[in-house]
C-alpha positions in Angstrom: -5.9 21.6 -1.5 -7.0 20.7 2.0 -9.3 17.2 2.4 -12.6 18.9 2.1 -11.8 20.3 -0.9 -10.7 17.9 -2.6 -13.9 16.0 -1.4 -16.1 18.5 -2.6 -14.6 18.4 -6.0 -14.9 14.8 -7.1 -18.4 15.1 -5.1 -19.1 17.1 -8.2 -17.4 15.9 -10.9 -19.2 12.3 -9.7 -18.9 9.1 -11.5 -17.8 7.9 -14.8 -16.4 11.4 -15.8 -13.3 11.8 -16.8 -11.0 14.4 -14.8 -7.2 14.8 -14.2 -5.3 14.7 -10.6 -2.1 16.0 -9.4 -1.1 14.4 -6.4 2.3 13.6 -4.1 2.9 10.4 -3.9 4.6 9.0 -0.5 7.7 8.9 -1.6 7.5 12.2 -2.6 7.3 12.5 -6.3 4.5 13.9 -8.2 2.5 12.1 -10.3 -0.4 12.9 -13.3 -3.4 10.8 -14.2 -6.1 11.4 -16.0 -9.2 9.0 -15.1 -12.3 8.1 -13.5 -14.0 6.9 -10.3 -16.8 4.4 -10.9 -19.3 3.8 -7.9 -17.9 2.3 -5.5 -19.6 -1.7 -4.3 -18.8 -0.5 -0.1 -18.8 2.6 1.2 -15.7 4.5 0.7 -13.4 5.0 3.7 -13.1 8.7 3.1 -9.2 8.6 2.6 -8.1 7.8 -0.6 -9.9 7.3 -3.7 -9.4 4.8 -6.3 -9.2 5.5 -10.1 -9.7 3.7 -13.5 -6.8 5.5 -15.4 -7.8 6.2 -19.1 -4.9 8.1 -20.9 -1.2 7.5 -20.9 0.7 4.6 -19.7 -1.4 3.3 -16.9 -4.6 3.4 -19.6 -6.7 0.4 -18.2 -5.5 0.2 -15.1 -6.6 1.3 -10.9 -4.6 4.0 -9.2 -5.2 5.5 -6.1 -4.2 8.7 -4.0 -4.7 10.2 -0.6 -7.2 13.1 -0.4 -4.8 15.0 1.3 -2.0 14.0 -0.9 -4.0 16.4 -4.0 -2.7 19.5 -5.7 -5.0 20.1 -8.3 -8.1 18.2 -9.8 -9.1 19.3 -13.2 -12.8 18.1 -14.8 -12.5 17.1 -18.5 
């Protein structure tokens, strides 16, 4: 998925929703999370985004990925 598009998907999917990422991390590997984004206190930076994980492993805790590090984004 380029940058935009990625962009234009959490754009809709918007705070406080729950949705699942697949993205490349740097060294490579591909990692799942399912989470949400909760409204941001400064103005995000238009890079990465930053996500409240709420299933799995992680549950409870912030991850973040590069826009243009995303495969897929899945809502719900």
């Amino acid at each position: 998925m380029t940058k935009d598009q990625v962009q234009h998907m959490l754009n809709n999917i918007g705070y406080d929703k729950e949705f699942t990422v697949v993205f490349t991390k740097k060294d490579g590997t591909q990692r799942k999370i399912t989470g949400m984004m909760e409204a941001p206190t400064k103005e995000p930076n238009g890079v990465s985004v930053s996500v409240r994980v709420t299933q799995g492993e992680l549950a409870g805790k912030w991850r973040g990925f590069r826009l243009d590090s995303v495969l897929s984004i899945m809502e719900g």
